[in-house]
C-alpha positions in Angstrom: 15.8 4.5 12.2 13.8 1.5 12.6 11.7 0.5 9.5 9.1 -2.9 10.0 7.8 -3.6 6.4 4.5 -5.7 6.0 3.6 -7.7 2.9 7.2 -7.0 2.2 6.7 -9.7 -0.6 4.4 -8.2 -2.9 5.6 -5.6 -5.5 6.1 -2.4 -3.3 7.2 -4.1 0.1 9.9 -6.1 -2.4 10.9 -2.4 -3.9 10.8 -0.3 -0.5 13.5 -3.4 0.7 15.6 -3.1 -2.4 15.9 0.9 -2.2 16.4 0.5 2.0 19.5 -1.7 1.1 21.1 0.5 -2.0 20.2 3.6 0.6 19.0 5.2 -3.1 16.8 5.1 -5.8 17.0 6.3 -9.8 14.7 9.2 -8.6 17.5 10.5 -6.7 19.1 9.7 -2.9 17.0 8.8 -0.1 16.8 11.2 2.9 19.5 11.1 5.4 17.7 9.5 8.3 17.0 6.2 6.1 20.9 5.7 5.8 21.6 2.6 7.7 18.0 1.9 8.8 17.4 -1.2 10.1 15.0 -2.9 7.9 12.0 -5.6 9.5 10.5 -7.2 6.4 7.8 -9.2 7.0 5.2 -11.2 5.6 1.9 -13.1 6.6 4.2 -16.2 8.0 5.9 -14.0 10.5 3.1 -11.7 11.3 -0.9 -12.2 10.7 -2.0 -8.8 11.1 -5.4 -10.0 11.4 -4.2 -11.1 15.1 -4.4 -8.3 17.2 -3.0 -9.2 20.0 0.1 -11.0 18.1 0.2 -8.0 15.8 0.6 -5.7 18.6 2.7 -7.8 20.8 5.4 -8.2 17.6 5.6 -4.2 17.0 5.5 -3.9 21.0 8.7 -6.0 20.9 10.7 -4.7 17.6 9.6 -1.2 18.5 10.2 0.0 14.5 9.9 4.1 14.2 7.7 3.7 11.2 5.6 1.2 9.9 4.5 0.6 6.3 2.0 -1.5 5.3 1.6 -3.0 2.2 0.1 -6.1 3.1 -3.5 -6.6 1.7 -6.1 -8.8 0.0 -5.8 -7.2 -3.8 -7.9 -9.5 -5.5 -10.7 -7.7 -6.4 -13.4 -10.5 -8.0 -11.9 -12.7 -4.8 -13.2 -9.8 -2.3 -16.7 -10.0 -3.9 -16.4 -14.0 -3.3 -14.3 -14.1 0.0 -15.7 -10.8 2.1 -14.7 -12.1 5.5 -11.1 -12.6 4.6 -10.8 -9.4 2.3 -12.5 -8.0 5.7 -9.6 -8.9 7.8 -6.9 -8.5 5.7 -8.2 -5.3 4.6 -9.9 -3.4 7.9 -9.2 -5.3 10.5 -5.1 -5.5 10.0 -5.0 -2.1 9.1 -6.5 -1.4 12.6 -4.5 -3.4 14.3 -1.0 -2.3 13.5 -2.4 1.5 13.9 -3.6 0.5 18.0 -0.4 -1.3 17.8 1.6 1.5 16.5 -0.1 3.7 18.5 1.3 2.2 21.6 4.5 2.9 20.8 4.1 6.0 18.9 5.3 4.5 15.7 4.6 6.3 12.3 2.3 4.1 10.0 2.0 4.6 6.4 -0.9 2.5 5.2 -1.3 2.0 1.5 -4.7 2.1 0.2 -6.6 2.5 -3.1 -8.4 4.2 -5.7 -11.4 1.6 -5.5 -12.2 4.0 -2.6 -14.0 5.7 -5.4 -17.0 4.7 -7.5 -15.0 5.0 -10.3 -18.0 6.6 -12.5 -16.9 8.9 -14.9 -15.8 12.3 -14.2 -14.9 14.5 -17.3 -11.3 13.5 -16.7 -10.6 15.6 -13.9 -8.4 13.9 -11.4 -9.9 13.2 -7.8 -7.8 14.9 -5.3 -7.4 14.1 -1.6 -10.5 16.3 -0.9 -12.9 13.9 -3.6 -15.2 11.9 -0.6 -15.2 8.1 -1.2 -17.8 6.2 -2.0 -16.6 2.8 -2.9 -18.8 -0.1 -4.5 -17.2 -3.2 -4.5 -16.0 -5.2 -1.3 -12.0 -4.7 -2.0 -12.9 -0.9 -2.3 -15.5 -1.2 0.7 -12.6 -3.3 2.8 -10.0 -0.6 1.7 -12.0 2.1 3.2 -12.4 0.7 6.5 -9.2 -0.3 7.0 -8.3 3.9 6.0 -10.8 4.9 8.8 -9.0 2.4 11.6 -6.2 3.8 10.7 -7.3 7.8 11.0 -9.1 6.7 14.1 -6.7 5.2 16.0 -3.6 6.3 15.1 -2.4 9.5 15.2 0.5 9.8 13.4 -0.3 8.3 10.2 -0.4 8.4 6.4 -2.9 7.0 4.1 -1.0 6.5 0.8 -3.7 5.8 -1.9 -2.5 4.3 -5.7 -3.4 2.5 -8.3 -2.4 0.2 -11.2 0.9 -1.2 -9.7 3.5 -2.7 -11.7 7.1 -3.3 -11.3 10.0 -6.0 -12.1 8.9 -8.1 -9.1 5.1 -10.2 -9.2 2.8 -10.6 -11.0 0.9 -7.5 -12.9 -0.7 -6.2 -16.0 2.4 -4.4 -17.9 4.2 -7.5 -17.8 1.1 -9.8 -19.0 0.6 -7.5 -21.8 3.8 -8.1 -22.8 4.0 -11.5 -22.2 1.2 -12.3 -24.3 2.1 -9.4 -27.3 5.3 -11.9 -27.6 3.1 -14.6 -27.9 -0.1 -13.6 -29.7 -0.8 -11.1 -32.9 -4.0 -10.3 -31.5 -4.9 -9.4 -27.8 -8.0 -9.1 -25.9 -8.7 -7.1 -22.9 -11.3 -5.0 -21.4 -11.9 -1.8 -22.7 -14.2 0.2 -20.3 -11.3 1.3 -17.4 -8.9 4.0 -17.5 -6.4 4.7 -15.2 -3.0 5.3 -14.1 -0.3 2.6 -14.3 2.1 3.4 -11.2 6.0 2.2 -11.0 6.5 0.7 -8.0 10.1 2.6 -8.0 8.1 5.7 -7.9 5.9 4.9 -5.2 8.6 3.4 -2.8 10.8 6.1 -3.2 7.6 8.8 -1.9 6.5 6.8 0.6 10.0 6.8 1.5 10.1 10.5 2.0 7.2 10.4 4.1 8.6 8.0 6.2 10.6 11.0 7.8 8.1 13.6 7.0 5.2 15.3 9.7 2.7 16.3 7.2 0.6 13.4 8.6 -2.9 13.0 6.0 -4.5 11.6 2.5 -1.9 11.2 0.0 -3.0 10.7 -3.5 0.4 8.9 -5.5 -0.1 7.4 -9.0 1.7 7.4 -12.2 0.8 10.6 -14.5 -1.2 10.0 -17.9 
């Protein structure tokens, strides 16, 4: 099996490499048909999935089985201030690696957000895949549009929405917070969010599973509490 991994720097592309190689993860083994895949990481340098034409001539040319794209613009105060780029990186690549994918009949596993939501409170009941989004800010907005590129012009795809990622590679909240409860008695932070912190291990090692799944769809895959 062929695997082509986008934004294969960031925190999940880094983990989905490292659990490709060891062909396992703490969870448990990976299915049989990842054993000895034939990984394609690759990052903004060797692919601009703005570029449409490069973007599908690349996958055209590689011909991966399944593609997994993590790549995105995750700033959320730099959407609000850089909308054409979070536009691009958010809507436009998503759509195309799904025509590109398309043309080859590649999966596509497209990982997306919980800023689809409003994020208005909701007596604590968990939004399932059925909940309709209705984003307000421009990374949420971008996120969105790049889901509906994807629905529309792919067929065989999944939409894997999450939230709160951390893990031992990057940059990301858990390890600020304990970075600076080494370093300070005190800490500020905001206090009017709530959500669920997910492990990158977790999430790589489901998305994996999908990988060689057909239940194509919504997939909602966060950390529980």
């Amino acid at each position: 099996m062929k695997i082509l991994i986008t934004g294969c720097r960031g925190q999940l592309g880094t983990e989905l490499q490292k659990q490709l190689a060891a062909e396992s993860c703490v969870l448990g083994p990976l299915p049989e048909r990842l054993r000895k895949a034939t990984v394609i990481p690759v990052d903004v340098d060797e692919l601009d999935i703005t570029d449409r034409e490069a973007t599908i001539n690349y996958i055209r040319r590689h011909q991966p089985d399944t593609v997994i794209n993590c790549a995105a613009f995750t700033n959320v105060d730099g959407c609000e201030t850089s909308r054409d780029a979070a536009f691009k990186v958010n809507a436009l690549g998503p759509r195309n690696l799904a025509l590109a994918c398309e043309k080859v009949n590649a999966r596509l596993i497209h990982v997306s957000t919980d800023y689809v939501f409003p994020g208005v409170a909701n007596g604590g009941i968990a939004l399932d895949e059925c909940a309709v989004p209705a984003p307000i800010s421009a990374y949420g907005q971008t996120k969105l549009l790049g889901e509906q590129y994807v629905e529309r012009f792919c067929r065989r795809h999944f939409i894997v929405r999450t939230a709160w990622l951390y893990s031992y590679y990057g940059k990301n909240f858990v390890k600020t917070m304990v970075r600076l409860g080494k370093s300070h008695n005190e800490i500020t932070v905001v206090n009017d969010q709530l959500g669920n912190p997910t492990n990158a291990v977790d999430l790589a090692y489901h998305i994996l599973k999908l990988a060689v799944s057909h239940d194509y769809g919504v997939y909602h895959c966060t950390g529980n509490g």
